[in-house]
C-alpha positions as CSV (number, residue, x, y, z in Angstrom):
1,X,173.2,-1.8,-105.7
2,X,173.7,-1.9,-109.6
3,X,176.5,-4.3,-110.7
4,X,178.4,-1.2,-112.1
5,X,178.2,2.7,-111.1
6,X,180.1,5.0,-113.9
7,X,182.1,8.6,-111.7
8,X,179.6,10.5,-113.3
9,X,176.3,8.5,-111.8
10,X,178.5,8.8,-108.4
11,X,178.8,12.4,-108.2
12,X,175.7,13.4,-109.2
13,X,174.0,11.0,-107.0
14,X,176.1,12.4,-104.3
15,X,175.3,16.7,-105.6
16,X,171.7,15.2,-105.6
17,X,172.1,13.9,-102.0
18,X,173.5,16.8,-100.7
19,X,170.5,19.1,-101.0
20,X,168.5,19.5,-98.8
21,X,165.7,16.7,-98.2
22,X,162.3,17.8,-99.7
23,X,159.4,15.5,-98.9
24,X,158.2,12.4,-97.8
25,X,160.8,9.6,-97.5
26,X,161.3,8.0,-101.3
27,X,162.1,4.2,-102.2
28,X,163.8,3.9,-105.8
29,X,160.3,3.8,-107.4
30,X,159.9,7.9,-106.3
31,X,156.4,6.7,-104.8
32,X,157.2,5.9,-100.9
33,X,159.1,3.7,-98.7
34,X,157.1,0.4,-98.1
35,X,156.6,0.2,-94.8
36,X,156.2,-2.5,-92.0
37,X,155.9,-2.5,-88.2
38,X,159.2,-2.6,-86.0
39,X,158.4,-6.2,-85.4
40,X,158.0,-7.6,-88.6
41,X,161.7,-7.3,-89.4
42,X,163.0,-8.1,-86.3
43,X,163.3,-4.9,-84.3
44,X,161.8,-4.4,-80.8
45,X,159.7,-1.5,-80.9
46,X,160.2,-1.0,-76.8
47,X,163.5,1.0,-78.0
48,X,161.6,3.2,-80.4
49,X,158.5,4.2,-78.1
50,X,160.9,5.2,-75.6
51,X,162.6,7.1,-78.7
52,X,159.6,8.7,-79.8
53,X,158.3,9.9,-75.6
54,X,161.9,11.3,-75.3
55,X,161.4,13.0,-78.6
56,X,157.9,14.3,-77.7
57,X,159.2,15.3,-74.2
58,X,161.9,18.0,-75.7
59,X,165.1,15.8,-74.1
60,X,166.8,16.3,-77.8
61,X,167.6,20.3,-78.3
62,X,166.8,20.9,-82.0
63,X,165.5,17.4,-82.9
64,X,163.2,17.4,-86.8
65,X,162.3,14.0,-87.6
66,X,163.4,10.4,-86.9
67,X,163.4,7.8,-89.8
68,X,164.6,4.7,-89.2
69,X,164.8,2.0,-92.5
70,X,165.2,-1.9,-92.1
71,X,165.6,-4.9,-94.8
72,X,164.2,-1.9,-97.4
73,X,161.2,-0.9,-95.3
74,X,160.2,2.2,-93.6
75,X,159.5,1.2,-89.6
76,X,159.8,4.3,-87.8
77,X,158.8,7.9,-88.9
78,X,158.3,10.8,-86.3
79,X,158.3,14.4,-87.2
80,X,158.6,16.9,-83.9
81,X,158.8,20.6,-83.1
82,X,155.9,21.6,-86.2
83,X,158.1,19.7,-88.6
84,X,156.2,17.2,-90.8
85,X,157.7,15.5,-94.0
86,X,156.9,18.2,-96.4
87,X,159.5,20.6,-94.6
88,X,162.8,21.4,-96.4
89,X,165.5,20.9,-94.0
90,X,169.2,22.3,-94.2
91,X,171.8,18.8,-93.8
92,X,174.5,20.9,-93.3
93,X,177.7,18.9,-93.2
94,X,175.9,15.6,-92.9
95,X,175.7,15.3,-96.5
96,X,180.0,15.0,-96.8
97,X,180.1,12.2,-94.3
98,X,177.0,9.8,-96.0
99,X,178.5,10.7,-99.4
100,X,181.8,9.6,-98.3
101,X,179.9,6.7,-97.0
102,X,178.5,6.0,-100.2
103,X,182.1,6.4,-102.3
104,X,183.6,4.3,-99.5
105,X,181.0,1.6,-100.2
106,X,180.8,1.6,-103.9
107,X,185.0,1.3,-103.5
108,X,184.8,-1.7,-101.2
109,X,182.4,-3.1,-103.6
110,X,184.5,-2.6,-106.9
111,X,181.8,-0.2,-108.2
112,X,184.2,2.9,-109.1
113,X,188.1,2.7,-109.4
114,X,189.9,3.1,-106.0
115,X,191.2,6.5,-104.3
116,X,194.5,5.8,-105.0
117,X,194.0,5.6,-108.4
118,X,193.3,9.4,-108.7
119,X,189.8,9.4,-108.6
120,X,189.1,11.6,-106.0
121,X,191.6,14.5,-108.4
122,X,189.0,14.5,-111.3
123,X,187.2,17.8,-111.8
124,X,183.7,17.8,-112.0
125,X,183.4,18.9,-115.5
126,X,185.1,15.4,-116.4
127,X,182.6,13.3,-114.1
128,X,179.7,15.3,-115.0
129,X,180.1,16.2,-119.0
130,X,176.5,17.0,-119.8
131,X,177.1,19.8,-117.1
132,X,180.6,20.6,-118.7
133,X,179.3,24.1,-120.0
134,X,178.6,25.3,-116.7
135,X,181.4,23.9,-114.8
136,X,183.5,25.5,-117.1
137,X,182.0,29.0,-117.1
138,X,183.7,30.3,-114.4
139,X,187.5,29.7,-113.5
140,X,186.7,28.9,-110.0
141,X,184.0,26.1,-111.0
142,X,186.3,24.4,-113.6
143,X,189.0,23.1,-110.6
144,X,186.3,21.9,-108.6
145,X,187.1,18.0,-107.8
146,X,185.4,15.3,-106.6
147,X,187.1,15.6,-103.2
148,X,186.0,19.2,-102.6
149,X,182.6,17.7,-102.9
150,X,183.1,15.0,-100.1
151,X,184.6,18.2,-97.8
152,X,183.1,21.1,-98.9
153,X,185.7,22.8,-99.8
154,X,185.0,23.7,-103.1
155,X,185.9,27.6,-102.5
156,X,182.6,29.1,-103.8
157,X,181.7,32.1,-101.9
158,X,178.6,31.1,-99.8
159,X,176.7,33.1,-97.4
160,X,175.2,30.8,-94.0
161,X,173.9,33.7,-92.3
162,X,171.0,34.5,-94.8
163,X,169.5,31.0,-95.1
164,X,166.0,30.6,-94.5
């Protein structure tokens, strides 16, 4: 992680997080994980090809893909039910919980000023100024915080039942 992480860098990191994952897995270089067998870092692959057969087998009801990262590396990448790692998927609610993950870490680690220091209060247009025009457009966007983004409860109209 960098020595120091600005609000802004946080949130958008998190908005960028939050969409839903397009592609192949990517490493901080944008061109792949690196990749090594289970075994090479220190993980029995007996767990994973059991994994993967229960996978292939349909015992997991609505089950995409499986990606498992160790020590940096890619080890374990199945894609089930005609999914592959082109297909856009909708994260739903998972996004809130890594993203509070992610602020919970970069607060343990000093990165960003604590909670209790208001942080979590600060509207979006203040974290994210280049986006400041848009933010600001419309009442409801301008009192959009930072902890709306962790829950989702940012009170934008949004319609679930027409998503592809």
């Amino acid at each position: 992680m960098p020595e120091s992480i600005s609000g802004a860098t946080l949130v958008l990191g998190l908005l960028i997080f939050s969409t839903a994952c397009r592609g192949q897995a990517q490493d901080s270089t944008g061109q792949g994980w690196r990749t090594a067998s289970a075994t090479e870092v220190g993980v029995d692959p007996a767990p994973l090809d059991r994994l993967r057969e229960d996978a292939t087998a349909g015992r997991f009801n609505n089950l995409h893909s499986i990606l498992i990262a160790k020590d940096g590396k890619l080890v374990f990448e199945e894609y089930f039910e005609g999914f592959d790692a082109g297909t856009l998927q909708y994260t739903a609610s998972v996004s809130k919980s890594v993203g509070s993950i992610l602020l919970g870490i970069a607060i343990e680690q000093g990165l960003i000023i604590s909670v209790e220091q208001g942080f979590l209060d600060t509207p979006l247009r203040e974290l994210l100024p280049e986006q400041r025009t848009v933010l600001s457009a419309d009442p409801q966007m301008s009192r959009i915080r930072l902890d709306h983004v962790l829950s989702v409860s940012g009170g934008l109209e949004w319609d679930e039942t027409s998503l592809p």
